[in-house]
C-alpha positions in Angstrom: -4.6 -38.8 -16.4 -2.5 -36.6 -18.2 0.0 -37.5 -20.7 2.8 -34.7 -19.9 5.8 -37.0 -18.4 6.4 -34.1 -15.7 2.9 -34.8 -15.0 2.5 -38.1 -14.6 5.9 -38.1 -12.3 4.2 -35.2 -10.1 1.6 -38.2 -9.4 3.7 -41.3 -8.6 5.1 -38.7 -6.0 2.1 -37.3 -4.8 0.6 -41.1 -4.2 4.2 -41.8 -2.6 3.4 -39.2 -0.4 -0.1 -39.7 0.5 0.7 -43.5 1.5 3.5 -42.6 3.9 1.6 -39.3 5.4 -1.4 -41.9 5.7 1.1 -44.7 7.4 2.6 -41.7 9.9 -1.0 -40.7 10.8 -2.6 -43.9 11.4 0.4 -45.2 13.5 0.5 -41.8 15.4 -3.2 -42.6 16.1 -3.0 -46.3 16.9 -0.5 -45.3 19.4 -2.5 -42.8 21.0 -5.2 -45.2 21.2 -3.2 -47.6 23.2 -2.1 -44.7 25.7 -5.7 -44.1 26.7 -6.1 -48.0 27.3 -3.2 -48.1 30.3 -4.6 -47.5 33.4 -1.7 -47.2 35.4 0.2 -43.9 35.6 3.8 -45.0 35.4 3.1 -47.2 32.4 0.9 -43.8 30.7 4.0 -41.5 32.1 6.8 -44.0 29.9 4.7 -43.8 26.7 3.4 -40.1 26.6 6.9 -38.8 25.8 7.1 -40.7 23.0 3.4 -40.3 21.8 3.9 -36.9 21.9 7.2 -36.8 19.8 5.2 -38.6 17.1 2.7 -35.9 17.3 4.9 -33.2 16.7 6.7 -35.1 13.9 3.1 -35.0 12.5 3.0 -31.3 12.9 6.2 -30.7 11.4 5.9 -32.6 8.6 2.3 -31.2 7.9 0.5 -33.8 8.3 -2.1 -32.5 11.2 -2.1 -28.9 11.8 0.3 -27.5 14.9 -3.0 -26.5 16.8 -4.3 -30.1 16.6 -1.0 -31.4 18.1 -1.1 -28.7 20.6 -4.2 -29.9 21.7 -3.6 -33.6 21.7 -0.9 -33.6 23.5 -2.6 -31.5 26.1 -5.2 -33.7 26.0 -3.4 -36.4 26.4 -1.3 -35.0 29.2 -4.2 -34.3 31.2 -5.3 -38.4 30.9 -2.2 -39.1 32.1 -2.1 -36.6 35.1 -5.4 -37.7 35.8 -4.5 -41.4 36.8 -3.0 -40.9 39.6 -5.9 -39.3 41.0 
């Protein structure tokens, strides 16, 4: 730990960071998990939309790379489409 006062401010806001980039991520993922549990395609069609807002917030905030949330959402979509099958 250093003992500069710039540097040990540059920490509390990098842990401050971490803990809400970590909170965004694991809710994004939670909430994914619970849209591959519906099995009914008009319950899947209400959540995706949403799902995949908190994706791209993810993206845009730099949490998970804009590729990754390309392909999850595609993913995702594709899940969804499926049901009805």
């Amino acid at each position: 730990m250093a003992n500069h006062a710039a540097t040990k401010k540059d920490v509390r806001q990098s842990t401050k960071r971490r803990e809400r980039n970590r909170y965004y991520g694991k809710t994004t993922r939670n909430a994914i998990r619970d849209l591959k549990v519906i099995d009914t395609k008009e319950g899947a069609s209400e959540k995706l939309p949403l799902i995949a807002s908190m994706i791209d917030k993810l993206a845009k905030r730099g949490i998970i790379h804009k590729n990754k949330a390309a392909n999850l959402k595609s993913k995702l979509t594709k899940n969804v489409n499926a049901l009805a099958k």
